[in-house]
Structure formats: C-alpha cells, structure tokens
C-alpha positions as CSV (number, residue, x, y, z in Angstrom):
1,X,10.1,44.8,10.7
2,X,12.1,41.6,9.3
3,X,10.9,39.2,11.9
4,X,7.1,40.4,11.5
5,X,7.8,39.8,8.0
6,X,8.8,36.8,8.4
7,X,6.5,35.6,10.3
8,X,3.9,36.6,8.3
9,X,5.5,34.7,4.9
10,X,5.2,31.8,7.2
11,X,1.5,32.0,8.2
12,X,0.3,32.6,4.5
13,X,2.6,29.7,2.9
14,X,1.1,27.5,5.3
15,X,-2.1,28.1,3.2
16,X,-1.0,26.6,-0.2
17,X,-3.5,24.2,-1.9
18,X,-1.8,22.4,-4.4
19,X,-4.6,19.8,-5.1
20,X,-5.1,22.0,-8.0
21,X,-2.3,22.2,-9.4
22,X,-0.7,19.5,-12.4
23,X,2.2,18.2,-10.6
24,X,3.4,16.3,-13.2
25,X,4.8,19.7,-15.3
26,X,5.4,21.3,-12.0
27,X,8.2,24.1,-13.4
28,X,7.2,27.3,-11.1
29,X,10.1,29.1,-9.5
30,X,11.2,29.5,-5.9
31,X,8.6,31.7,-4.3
32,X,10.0,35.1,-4.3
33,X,9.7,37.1,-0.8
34,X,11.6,40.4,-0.2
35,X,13.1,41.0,2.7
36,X,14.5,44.9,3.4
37,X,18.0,45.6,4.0
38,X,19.0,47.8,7.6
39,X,18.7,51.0,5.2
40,X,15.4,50.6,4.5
41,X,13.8,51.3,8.0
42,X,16.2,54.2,7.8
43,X,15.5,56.0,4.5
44,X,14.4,59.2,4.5
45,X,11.6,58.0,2.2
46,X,10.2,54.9,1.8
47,X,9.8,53.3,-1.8
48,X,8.9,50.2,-3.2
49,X,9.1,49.1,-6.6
50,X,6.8,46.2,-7.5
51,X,7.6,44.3,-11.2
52,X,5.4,42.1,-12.7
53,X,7.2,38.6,-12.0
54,X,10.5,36.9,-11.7
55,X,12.0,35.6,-15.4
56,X,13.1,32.1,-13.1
57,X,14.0,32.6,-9.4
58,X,16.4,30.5,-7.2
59,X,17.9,27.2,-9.0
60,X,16.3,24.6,-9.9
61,X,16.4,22.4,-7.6
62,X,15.2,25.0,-5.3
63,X,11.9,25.0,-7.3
64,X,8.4,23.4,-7.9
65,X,5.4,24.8,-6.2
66,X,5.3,21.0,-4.2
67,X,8.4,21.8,-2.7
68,X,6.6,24.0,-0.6
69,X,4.7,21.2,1.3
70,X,7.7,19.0,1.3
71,X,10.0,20.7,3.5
72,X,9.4,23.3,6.6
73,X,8.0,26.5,5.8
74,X,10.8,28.1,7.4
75,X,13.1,26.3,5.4
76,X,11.7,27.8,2.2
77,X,11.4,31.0,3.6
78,X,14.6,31.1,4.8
79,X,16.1,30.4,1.0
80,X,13.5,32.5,-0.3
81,X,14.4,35.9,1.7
82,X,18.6,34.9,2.2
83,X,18.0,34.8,-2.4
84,X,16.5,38.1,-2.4
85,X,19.0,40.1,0.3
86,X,21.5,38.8,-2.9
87,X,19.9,41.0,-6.1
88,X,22.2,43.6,-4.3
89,X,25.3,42.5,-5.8
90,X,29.1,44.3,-4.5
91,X,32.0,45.4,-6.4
92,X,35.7,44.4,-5.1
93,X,35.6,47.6,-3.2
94,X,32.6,46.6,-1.0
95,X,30.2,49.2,-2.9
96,X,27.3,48.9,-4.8
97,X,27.2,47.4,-8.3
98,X,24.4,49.9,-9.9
99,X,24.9,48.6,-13.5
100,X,23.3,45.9,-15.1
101,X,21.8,44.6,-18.2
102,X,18.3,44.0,-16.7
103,X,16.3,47.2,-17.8
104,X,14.4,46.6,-14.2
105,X,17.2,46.7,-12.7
106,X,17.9,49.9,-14.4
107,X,15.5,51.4,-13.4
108,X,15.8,50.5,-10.0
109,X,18.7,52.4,-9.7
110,X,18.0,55.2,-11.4
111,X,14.7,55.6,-8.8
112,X,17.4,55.3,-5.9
113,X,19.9,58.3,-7.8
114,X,17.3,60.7,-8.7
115,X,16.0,60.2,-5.4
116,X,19.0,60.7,-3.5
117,X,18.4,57.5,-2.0
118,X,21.2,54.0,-1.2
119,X,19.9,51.5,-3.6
120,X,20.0,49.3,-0.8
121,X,17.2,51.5,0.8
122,X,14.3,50.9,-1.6
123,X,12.6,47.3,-1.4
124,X,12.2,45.3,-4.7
125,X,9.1,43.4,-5.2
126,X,7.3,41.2,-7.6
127,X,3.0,41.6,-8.4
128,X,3.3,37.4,-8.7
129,X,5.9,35.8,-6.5
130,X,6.2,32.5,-8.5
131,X,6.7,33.1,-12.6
132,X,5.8,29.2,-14.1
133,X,8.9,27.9,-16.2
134,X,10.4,31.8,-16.3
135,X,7.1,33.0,-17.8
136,X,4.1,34.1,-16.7
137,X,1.6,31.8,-14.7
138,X,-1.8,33.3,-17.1
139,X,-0.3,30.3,-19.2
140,X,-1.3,27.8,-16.2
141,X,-4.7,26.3,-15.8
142,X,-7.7,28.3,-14.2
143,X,-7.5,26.5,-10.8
144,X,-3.4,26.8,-10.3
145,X,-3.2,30.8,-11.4
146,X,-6.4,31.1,-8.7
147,X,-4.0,30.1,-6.0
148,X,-1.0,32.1,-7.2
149,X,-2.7,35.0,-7.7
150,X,-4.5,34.9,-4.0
151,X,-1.2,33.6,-2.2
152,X,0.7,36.9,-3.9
153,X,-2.0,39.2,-2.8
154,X,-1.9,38.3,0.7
155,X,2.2,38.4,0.4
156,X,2.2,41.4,-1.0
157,X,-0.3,43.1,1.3
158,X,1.7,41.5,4.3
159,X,5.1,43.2,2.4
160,X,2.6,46.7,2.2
161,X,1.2,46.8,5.7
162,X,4.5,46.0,6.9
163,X,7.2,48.0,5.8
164,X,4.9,51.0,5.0
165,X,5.9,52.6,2.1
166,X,5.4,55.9,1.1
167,X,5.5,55.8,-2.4
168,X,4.7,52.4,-4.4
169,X,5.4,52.2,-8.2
170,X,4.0,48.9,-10.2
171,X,6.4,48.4,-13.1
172,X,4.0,45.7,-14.0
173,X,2.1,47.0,-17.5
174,X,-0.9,47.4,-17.8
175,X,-2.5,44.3,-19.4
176,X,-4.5,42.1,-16.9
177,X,-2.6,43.7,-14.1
178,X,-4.9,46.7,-13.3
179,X,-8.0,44.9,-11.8
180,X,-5.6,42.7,-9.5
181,X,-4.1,46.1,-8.2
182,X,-7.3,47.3,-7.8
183,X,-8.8,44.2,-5.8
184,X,-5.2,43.6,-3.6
185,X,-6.5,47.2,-2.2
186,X,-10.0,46.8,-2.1
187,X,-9.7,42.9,-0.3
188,X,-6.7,43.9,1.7
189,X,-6.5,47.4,2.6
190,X,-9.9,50.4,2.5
191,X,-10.0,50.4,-1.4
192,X,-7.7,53.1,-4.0
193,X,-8.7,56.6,-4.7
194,X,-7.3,58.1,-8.4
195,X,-5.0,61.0,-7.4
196,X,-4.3,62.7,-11.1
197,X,-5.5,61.8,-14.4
198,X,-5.3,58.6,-15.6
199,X,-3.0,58.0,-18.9
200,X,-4.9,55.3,-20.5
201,X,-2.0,52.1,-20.9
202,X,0.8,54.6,-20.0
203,X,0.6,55.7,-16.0
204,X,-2.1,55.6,-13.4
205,X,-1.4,57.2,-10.2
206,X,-3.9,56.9,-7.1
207,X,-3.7,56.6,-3.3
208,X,-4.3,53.5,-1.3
209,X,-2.7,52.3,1.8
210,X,-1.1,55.4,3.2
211,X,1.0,55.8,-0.5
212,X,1.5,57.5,-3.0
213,X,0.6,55.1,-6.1
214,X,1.9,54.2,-10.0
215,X,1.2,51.9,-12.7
216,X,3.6,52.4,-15.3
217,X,4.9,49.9,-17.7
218,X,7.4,47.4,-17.0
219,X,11.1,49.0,-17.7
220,X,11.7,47.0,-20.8
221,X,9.3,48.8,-22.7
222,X,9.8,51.3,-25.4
223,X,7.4,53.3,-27.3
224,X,7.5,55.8,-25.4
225,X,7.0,54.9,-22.4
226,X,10.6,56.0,-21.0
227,X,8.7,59.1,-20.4
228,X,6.3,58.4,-18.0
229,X,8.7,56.1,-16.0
230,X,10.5,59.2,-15.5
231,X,7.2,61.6,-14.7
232,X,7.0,59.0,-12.0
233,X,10.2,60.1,-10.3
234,X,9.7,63.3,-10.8
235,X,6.2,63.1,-9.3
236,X,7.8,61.7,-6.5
237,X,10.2,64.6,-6.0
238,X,7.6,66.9,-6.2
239,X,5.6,65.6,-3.3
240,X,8.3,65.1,-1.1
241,X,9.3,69.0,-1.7
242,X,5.7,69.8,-0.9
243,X,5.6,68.2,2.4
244,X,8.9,70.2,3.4
C-alpha cells in the first residue's frame, strides 16, 4: 500500500509544468503527500479526513514549487511523506499526543474517539497539496492554480484508489470547493451519487468511489456548524452498526 503510493506520487510529480508559473514570487509550500501509518491497513474501518490546505508545510527552505524540478522526485517525496508520518506527535510515555490547538486537528481526534479508532489509523489529507505563502493558491494567477488544482486531483485520486477508504469526510467548506469534488470523482473515478439530503453550505453527503461521502465545513468554523461536524460521526456510526 505505501510503496504503490509511492510510486504513484512519483509518476504524477514527474508531470509538473512550471512554465506557468511566476518564479520570481515563488512562496508555495512543500507539496504535501500523506503516507498511512501500519494501523491504517489494519483498522477496523477505514477513514480519511481531507482539509482544505496546509497553513505552510515543511520549512522553508524545503519549499518553492521549482524545487520540484531541481532535485529527484524521490528526494521530494521522500521529505514530503517522512513530514507528514510526523503530524502524529508522542508524549514522553511513547503515546499519542491527542491535544492541540489546531481546531483540525481537533477534530481529527475526536473522529478517531468516537469512532473507537487509534488516531494513528485514520489518514489525514489535504483537497490542495501546496497552500501559496500559507494561504490559499485562488490568490495565484489563472495558469499556476490550473496546475495545482489538476496535480492535487490526480494525488488525491492516487491517495483514494489506494488506500480505499470507507468513509471520506472533506473538512474543506463549501465555497469553490464543491465543483472540484465533484469533477475529482467524475475525471477520476465513475462520477458521485447524493446519498441524503443535501444541507445547503452546511453538509453534503453522497457516494463515490466505494465510500461513504461528506462536505462539511472546515473545523475552525462556528456558526453552527459544530453540529453537523458531529452528524458526520454519527452518520458514520450508524452505518457501520447497519452493516453488522
């Protein structure tokens, strides 16, 4: 599962065109590419939990989208995955950390407790893999978010087809994030169908790629929101009791 992974980060990196892109206020992040822990392939249920973008990922001299095409592609992918197996972090006891400021991160946790699952069995992912000087790239030029919106697709597909989860929940918001779900599973997989009623800006749930399906907002937000984040888990619950 890892080395397919891998492998596959490889072949899609190789793609990068960066004749589009202004090098000259090049300030996008390491790429980000998740990599599962050993307790992922042996969860009793699969989840991934997919946020928006990273807020800055990997230092900074570790960054620029040239980078990419100035060093082996294993290279990067080797910093990429060896900085995500870290967001797990360990108390001096050798256990999980499971508190944090990050309201993701949060949440994250709280997926893996109500689920009865090891935090280190769910598989964190980002929508975007690069974020553009810890923002958002829809701030870039037409041409470069083009490319960073294809190249995530196709890394996120490889992530989905991959390591198969069951249930996927985009923490991503709404807002110019709905028609890129909806084309990631129409270009990469046999389309979506809606699965309950759709809760216009709060919670979308439909079925695509052998999984369950949510669009929720990211964690941060209030407003309340807190409630549909946690109709998600329960949702979840429900359909792993049905299938028992």
């Amino acid at each position: 599962m890892r080395e397919d992974l891998i492998q596959a980060y490889e072949n899609i990196l190789c793609k990068l065109n960066i004749n589009g892109f202004d090098l000259n206020s090049d300030k996008y992040s390491g790429v980000f590419l998740p990599v599962p822990l050993s307790e992922y392939a042996e969860a009793k249920h699969r989840v991934m939990l997919v946020g928006r973008e990273t807020a800055g990922w990997m230092k900074a001299a570790k960054s620029t989208i040239q980078r990419i095409k100035s060093m082996p592609v294993s290279d990067v992918v080797a910093e990429a995955t060896a900085r995500h197996e870290s967001h797990i972090e360990y108390n001096s006891k050798g256990g999980v950390k499971t508190t944090s400021s990050s309201r993701f991160k949060q949440y994250y946790f709280k997926v893996a407790k109500e689920l009865g699952l090891d935090p280190r069995a769910l598989i964190y992912s980002n929508f975007f893999a690069w974020d553009y000087n810890k923002t958002s790239i829809r701030q870039r030029p037409e041409a470069e978010q083009k490319e960073i919106i294809s190249l995530s697709a196709q890394l996120l597909a490889a992530q989905i087809k991959i390591l198969k989860p069951e249930f996927i929940i985009f923490a991503t918001g709404y807002a110019g994030i709905d028609p890129l779900i909806r084309s990631l599973f129409q270009v990469h997989f046999s389309g979506y169908k809606n699965s309950a009623e759709v809760i216009p800006k709060k919670l979308w749930e439909f079925q695509a790629a052998n999984a369950t399906c949510f669009r929720i907002a990211h964690p941060r937000a209030t407003r309340g929101h807190e409630l549909y984040r946690d109709m998600v888990i329960q949702r979840i619950k429900e359909k792993i009791a049905a299938v028992r």
